[in-house]
N, CA, C and O of each residue as an XYZ file, in Angstrom:
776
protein
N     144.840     90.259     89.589
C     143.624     89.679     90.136
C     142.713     90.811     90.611
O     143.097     91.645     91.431
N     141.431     90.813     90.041
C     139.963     91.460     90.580
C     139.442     91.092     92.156
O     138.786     90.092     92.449
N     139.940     92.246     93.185
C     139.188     92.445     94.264
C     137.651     91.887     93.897
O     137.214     91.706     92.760
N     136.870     91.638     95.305
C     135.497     91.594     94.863
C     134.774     93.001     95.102
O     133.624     93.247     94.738
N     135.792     94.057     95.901
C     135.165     95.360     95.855
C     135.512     95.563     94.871
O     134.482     95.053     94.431
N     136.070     95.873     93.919
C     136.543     96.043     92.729
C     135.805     95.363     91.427
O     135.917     95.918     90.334
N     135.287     94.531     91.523
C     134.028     93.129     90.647
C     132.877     94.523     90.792
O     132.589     95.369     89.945
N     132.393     94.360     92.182
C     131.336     95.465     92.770
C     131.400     96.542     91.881
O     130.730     96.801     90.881
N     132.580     97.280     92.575
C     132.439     98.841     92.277
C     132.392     99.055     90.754
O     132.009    100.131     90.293
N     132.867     97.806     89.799
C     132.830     98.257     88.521
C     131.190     97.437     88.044
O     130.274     98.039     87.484
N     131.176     96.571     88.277
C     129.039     95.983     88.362
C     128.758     96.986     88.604
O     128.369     97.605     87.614
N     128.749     97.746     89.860
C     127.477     98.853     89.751
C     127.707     99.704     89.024
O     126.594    100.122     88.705
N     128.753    100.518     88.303
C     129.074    101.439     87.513
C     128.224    101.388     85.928
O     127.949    102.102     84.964
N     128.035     99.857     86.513
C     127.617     99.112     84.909
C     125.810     99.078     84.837
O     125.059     99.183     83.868
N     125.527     98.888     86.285
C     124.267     98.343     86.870
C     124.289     97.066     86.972
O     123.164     96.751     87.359
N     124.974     96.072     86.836
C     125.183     94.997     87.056
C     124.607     94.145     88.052
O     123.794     93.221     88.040
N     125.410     94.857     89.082
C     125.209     94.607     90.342
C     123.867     94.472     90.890
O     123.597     93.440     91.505
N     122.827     95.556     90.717
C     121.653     95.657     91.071
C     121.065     94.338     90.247
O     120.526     93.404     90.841
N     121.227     94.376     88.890
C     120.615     93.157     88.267
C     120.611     91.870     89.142
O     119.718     91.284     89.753
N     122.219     91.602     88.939
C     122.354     90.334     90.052
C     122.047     90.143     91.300
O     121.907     89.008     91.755
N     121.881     91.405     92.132
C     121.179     90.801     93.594
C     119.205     90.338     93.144
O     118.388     89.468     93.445
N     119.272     91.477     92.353
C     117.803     90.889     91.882
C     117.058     89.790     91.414
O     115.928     89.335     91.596
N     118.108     89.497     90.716
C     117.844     87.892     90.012
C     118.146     87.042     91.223
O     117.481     86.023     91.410
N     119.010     87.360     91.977
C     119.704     86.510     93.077
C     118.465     86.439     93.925
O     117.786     85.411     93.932
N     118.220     87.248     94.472
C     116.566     87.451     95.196
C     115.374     86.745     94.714
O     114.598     86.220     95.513
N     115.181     86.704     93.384
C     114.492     86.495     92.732
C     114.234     84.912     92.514
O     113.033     84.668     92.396
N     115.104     83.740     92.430
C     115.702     82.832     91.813
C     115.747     82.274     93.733
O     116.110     81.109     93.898
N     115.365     83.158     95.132
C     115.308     82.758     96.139
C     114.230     82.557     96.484
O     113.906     81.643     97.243
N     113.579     83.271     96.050
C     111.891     83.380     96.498
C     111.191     82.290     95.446
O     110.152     81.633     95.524
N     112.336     82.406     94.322
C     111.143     81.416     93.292
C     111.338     79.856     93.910
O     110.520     78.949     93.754
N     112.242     79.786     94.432
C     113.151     78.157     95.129
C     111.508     78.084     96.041
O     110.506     77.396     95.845
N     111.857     79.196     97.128
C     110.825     78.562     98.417
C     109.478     78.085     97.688
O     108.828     77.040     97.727
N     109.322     79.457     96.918
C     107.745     79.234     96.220
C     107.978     77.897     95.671
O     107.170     77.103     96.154
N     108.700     77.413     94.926
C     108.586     75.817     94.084
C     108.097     74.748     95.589
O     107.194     73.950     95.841
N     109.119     75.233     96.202
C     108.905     73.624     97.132
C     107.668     73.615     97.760
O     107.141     72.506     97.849
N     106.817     74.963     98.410
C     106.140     74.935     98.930
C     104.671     74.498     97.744
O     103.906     73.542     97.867
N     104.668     75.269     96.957
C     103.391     74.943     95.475
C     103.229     73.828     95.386
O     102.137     73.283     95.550
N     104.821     72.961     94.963
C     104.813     71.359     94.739
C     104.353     70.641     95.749
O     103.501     69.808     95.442
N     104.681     70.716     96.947
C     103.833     69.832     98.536
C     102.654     69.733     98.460
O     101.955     68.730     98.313
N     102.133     71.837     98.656
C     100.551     71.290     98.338
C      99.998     71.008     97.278
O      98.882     70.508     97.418
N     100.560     71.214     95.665
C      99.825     70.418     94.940
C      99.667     68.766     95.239
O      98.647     68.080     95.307
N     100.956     68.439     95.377
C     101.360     66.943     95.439
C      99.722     66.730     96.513
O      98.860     65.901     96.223
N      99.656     67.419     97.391
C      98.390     67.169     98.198
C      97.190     67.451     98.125
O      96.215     67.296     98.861
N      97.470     68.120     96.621
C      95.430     68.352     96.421
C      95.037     69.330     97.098
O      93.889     69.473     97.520
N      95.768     69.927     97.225
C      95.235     71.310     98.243
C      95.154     72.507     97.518
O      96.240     72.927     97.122
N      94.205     73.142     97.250
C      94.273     74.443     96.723
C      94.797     75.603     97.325
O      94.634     75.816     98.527
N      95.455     76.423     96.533
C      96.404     77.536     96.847
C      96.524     78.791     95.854
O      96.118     78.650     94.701
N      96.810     79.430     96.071
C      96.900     80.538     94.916
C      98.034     81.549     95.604
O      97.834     81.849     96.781
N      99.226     82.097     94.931
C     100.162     83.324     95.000
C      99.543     84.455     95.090
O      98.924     84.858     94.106
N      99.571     85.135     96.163
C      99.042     86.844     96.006
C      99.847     87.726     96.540
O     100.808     87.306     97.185
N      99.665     88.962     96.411
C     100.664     89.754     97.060
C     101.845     90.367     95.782
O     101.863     90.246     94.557
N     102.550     90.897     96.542
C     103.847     91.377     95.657
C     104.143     90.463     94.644
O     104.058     90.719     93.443
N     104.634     88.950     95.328
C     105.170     88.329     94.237
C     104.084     88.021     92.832
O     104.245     88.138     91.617
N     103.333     87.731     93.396
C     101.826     87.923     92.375
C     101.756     88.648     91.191
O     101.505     88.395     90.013
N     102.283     90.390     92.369
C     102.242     91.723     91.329
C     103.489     91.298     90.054
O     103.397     91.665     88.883
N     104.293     90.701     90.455
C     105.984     90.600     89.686
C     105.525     89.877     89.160
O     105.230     90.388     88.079
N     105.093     88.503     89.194
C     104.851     87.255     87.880
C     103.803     88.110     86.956
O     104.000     87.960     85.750
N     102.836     88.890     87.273
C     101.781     89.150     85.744
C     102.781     90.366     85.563
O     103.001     90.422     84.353
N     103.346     91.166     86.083
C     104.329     92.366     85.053
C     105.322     91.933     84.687
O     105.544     92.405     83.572
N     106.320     91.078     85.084
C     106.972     90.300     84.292
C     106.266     89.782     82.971
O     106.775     90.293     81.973
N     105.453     89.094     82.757
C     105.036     88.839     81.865
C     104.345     90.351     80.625
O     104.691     90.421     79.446
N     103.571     91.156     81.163
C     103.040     92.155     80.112
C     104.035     92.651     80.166
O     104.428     92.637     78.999
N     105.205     93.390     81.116
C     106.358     94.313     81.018
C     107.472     94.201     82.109
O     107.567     94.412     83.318
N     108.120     93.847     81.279
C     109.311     93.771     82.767
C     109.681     94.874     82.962
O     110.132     95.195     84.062
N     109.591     95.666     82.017
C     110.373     97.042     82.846
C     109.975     97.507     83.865
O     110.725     98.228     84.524
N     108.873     97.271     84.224
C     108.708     97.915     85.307
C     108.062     96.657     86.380
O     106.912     96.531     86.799
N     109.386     95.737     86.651
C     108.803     94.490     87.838
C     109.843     95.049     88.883
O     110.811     95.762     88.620
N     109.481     94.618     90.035
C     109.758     95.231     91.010
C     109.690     94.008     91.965
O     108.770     93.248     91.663
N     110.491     93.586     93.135
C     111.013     92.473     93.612
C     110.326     93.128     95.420
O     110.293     94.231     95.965
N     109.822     91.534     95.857
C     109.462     92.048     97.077
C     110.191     90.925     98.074
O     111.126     90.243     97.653
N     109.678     90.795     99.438
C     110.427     90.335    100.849
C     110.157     88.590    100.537
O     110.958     87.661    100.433
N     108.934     88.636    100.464
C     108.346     87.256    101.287
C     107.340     86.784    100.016
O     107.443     87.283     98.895
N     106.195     85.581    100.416
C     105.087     85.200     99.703
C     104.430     85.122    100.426
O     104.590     84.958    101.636
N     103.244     85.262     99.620
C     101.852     85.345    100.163
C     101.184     84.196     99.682
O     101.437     84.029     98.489
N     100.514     83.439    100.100
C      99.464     82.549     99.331
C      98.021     81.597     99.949
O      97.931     80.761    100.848
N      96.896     82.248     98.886
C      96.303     82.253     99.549
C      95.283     80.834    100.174
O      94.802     80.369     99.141
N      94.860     80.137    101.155
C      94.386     78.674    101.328
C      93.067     79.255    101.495
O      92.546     80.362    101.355
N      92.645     77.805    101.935
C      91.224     78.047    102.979
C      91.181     77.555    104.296
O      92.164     76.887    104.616
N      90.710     77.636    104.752
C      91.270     77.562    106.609
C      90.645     76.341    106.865
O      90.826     75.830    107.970
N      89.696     75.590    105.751
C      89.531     74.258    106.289
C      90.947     73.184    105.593
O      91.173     72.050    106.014
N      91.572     73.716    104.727
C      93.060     73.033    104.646
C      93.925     73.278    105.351
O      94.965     72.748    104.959
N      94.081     74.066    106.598
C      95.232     74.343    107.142
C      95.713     72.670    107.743
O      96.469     71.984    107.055
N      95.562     72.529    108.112
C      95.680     71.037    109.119
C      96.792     70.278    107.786
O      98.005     70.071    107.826
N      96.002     70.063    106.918
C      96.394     69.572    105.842
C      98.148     70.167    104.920
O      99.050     69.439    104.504
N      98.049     71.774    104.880
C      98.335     72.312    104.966
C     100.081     72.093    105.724
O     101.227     72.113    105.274
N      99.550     71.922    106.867
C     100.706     72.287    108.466
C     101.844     71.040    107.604
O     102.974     71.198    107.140
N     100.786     69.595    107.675
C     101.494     68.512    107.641
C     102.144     68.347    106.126
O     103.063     67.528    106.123
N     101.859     68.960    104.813
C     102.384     68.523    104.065
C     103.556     69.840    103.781
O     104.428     69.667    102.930
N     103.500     70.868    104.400
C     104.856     71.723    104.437
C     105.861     71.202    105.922
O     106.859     71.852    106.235
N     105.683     70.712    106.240
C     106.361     69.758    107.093
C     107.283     68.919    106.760
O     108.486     68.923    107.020
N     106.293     67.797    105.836
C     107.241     66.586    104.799
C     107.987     67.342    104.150
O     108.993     66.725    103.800
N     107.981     68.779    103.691
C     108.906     69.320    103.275
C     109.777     70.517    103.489
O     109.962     71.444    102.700
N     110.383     70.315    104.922
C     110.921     71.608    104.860
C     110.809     72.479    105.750
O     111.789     73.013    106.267
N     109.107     72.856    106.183
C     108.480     74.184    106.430
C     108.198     73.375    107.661
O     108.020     72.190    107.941
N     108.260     75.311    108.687
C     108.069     74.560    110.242
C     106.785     75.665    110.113
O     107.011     76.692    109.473
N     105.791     75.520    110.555
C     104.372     76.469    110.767
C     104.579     77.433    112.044
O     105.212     77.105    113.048
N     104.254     78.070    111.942
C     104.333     79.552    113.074
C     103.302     80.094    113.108
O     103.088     80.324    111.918
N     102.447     80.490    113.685
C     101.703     81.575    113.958
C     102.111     82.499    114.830
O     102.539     82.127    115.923
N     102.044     84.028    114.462
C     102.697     85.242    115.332
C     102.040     86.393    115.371
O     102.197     86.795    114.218
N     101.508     87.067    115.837
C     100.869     88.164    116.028
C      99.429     88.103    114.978
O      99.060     88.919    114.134
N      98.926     87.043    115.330
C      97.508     86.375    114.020
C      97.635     86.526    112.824
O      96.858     87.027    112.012
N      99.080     85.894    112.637
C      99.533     85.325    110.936
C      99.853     84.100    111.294
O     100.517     83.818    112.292
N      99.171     82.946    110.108
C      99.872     81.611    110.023
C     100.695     81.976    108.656
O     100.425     82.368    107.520
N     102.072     81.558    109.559
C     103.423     81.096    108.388
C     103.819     79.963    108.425
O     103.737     79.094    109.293
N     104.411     79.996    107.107
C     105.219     78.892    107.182
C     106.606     79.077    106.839
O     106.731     79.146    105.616
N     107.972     79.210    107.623
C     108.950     79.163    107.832
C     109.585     77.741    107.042
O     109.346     76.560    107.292
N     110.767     78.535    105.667
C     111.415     76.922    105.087
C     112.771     77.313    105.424
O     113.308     78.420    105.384
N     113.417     75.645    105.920
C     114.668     75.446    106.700
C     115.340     76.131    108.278
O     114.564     76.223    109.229
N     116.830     76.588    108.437
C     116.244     76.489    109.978
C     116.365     77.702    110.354
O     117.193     77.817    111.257
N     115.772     78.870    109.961
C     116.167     80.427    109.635
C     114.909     80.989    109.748
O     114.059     80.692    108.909
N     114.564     82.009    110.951
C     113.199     82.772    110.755
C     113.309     83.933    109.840
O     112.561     84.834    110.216
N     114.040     84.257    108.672
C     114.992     85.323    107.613
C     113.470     85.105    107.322
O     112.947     83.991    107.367
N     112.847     86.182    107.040
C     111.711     86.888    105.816
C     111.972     86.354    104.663
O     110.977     86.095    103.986
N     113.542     85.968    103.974
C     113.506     85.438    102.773
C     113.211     84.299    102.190
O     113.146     83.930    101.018
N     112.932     83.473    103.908
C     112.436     81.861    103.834
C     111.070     82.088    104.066
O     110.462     81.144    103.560
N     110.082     83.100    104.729
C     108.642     82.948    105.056
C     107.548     83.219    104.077
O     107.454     84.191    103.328
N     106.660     82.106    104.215
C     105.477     82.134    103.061
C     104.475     82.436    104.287
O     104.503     81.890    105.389
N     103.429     83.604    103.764
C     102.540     84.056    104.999
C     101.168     83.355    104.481
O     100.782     83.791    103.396
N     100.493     82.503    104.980
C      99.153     82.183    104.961
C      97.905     83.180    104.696
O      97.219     83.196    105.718
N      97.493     83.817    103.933
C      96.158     84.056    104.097
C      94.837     83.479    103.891
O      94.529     83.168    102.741
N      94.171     83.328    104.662
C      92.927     82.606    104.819
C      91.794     82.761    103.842
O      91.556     83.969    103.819
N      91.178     82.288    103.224
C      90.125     82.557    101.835
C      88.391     82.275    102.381
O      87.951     81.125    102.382
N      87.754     83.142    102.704
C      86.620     82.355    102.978
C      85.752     81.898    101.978
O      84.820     81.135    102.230
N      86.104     82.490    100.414
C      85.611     82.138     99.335
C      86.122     80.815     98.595
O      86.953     80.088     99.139
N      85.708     80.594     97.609
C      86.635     79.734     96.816
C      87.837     80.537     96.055
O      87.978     81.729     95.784
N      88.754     79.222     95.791
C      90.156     79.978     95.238
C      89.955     79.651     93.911
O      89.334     78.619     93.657
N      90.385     80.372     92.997
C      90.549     80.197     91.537
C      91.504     80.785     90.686
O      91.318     81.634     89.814
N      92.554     80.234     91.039
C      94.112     80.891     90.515
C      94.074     80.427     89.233
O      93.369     79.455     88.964
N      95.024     81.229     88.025
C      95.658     80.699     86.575
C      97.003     80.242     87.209
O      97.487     80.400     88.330
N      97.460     79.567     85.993
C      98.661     79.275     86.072
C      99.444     80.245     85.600
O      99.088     80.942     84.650
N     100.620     80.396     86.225
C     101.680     81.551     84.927
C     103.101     80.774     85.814
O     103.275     80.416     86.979
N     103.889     80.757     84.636
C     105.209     80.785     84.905
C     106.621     81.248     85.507
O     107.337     81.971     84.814
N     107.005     80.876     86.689
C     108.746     81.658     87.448
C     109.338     80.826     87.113
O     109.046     79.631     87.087
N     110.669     81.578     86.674
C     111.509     80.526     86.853
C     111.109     79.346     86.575
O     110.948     78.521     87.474
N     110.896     79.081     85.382
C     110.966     78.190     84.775
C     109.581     76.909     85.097
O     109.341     75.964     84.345
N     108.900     77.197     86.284
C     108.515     76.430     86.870
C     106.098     76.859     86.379
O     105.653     77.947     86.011
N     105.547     75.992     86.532
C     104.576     77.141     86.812
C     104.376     77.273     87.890
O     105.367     76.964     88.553
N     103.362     77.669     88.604
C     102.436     77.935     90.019
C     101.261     78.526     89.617
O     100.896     78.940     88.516
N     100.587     78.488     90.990
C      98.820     79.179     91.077
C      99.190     80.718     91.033
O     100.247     81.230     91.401
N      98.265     81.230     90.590
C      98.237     82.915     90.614
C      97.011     83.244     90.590
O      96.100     82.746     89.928
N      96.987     84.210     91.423
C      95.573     84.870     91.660
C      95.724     85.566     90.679
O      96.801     86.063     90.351
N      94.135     85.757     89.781
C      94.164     86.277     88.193
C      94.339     88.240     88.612
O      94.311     88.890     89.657
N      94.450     88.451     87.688
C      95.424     90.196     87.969
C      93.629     91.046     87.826
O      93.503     92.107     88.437
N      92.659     90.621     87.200
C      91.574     91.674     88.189
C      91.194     91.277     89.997
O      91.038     92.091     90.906
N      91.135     89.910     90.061
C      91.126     89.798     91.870
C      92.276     90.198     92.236
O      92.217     90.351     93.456
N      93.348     90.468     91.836
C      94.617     90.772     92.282
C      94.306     92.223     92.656
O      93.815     92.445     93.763
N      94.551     93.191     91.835
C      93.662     94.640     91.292
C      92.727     94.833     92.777
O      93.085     95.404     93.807
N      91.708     94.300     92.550
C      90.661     94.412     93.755
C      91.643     93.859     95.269
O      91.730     94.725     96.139
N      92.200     92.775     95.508
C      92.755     93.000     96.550
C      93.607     93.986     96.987
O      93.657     94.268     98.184
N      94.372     94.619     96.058
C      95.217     95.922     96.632
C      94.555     96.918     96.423
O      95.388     97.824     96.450
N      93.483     97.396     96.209
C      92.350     98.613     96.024
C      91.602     98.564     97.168
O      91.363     99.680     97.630
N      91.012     97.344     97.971
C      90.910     97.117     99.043
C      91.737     97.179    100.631
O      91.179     97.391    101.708
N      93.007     96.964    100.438
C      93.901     97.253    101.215
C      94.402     98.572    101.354
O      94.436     99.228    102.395
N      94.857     98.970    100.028
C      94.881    100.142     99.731
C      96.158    100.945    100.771
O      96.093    102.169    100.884
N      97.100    100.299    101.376
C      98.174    100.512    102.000
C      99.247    101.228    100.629
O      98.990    101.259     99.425
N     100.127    101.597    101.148
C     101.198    102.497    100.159
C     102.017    101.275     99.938
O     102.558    101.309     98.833
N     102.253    100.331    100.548
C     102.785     99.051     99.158
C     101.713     98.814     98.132
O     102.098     98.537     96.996
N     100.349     98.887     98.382
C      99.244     98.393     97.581
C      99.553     99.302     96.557
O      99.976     98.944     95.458
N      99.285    100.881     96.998
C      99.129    101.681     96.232
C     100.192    101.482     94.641
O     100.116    101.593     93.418
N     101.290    101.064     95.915
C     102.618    100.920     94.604
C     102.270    100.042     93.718
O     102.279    100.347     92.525
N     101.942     98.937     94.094
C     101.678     97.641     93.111
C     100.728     98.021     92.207
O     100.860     97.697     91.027
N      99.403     98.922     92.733
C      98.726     99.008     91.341
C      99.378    100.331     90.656
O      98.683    100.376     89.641
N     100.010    101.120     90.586
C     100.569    101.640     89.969
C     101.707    100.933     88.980
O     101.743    101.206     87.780
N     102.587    100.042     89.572
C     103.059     98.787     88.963
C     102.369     98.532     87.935
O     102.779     98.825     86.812
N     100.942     97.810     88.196
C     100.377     97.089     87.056
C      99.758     98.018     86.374
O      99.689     97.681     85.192
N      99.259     99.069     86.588
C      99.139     99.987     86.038
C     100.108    100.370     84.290
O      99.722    100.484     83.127
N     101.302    100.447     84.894
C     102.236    100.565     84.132
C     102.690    100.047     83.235
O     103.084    100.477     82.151
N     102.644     98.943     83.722
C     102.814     97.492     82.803
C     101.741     97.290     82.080
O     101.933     96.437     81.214
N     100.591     97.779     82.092
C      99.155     97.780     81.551
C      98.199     96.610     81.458
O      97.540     96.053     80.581
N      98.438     96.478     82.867
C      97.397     95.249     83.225
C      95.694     95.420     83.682
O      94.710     94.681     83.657
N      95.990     96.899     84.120
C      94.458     97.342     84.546
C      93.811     97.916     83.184
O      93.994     99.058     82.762
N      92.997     96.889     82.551
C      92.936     96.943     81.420
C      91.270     98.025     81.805
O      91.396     98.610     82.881
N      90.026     98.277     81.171
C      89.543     98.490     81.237
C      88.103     97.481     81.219
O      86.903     97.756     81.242
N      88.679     96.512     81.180
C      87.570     95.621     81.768
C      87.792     94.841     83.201
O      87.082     94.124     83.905
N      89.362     95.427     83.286
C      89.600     94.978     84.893
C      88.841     96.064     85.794
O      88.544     95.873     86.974
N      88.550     97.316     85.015
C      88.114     98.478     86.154
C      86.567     97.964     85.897
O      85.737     98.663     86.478
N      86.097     97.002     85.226
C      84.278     97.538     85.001
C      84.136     96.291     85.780
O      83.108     95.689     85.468
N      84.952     95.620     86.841
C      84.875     95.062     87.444
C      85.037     95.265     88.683
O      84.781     94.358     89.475
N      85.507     96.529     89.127
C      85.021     97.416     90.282
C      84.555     97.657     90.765
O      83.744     98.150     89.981
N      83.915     97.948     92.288
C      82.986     98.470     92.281
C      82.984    100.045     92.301
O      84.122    100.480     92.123
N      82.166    100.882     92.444
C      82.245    102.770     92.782
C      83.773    102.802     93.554
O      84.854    103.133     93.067
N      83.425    102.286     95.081
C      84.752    102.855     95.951
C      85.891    101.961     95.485
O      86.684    101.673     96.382
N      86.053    101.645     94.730
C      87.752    100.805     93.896
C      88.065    101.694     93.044
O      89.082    102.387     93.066
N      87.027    101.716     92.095
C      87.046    103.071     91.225
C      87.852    104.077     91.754
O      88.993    104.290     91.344
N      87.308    104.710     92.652
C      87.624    105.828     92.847
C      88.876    105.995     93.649
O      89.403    107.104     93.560
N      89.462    105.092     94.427
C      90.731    104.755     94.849
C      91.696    104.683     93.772
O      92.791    105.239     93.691
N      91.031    103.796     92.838
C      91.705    103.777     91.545
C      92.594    104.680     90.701
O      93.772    104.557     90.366
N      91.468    105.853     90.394
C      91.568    107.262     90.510
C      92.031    108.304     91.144
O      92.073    109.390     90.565
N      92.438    108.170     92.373
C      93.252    108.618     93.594
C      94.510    107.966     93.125
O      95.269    108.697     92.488
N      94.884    106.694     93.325
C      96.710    106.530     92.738
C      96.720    106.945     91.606
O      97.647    107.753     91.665
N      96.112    106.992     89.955
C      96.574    107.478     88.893
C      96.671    109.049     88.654
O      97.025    109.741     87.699
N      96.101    109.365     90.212
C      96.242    111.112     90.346
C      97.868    111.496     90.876
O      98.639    112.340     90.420
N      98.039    110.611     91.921
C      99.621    110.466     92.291
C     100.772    110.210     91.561
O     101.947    110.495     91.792
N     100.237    109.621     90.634
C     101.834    109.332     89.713
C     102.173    110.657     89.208
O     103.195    110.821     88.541
């Protein structure tokens, strides 16, 4: 009989291991994301995925080799649905939090990062595509507003992600003529770093 350090130690020898916590991770975040997408669609509420997981569904799709797995979800509302919002992640699941001026929403009875979907507020209109996890679809913020939101943030997770899509070759050249000068040139600053 196979120890499970022994399962382990020969998975990772293999890479195995890394695969499977990944998918395992992966196949966790896609769960919360389903239940939460399905509520507010079921409610007519507009929403859109941004953030890391965002970055992973469009490079998954142009290139997996280079997708890369993050904590939590992001997605984005408008702050005149929150109300709306509170009560239909409720009927399912999700307890609402606000903490240090983030609205979350927390699913089941665990404040774990691996259950929290973080609210960001839209003062524009939302206009997500659809693309496919796990089997399922959801909203996605399209990969040039995507692009522009982490060029804007421009934090060293950002930086990573557009290097990510970068890679995967999503920053096509009509995603950059959609730039403005200072994106550009940020732009140009991470493809100097790699």
């Amino acid at each position: 009989m196979v120890t499970f350090e022994q399962f382990l130690s020969d998975a990772a020898a293999k890479g195995e291991a890394v695969n499977t916590l990944f998918e395992e991770r992966l196949f966790d975040l896609a769960g919360v994301l389903h239940k939460i997408s399905d509520a507010l669609a079921q409610a007519d509420i507009p929403h859109e995925l941004i953030g890391g997981l965002a970055v992973l569904v469009h490079v998954e799709e142009a290139d997996p080799a280079h997708a890369m797995l993050t904590r939590d979800i992001d997605l984005m509302v408008r702050r005149a649905d929150l109300d709306r919002i509170k009560y239909a992640a409720a009927r399912n699941g999700f307890r609402f939090r606000r903490a240090a001026g983030v609205d979350m929403l927390l699913y089941g009875g665990t404040d774990s990062a691996k259950n929290l979907v973080r609210l960001i507020v839209s003062a524009g209109p939302i206009a997500p595509e659809k693309k496919r996890i796990q089997g399922k679809e959801v909203m996605v913020i399209p990969v040039s507003d995507l692009v522009r939101m982490k060029l804007t943030s421009f934090r060293i997770k950002d930086q990573v992600h557009i290097q990510v899509m970068d890679r995967a070759g999503l920053i096509t050249p009509e995603v950059e003529k959609k730039l403005d000068e200072e994106l550009r040139s940020r732009l140009r600053r991470v493809r100097e770093t790699e």
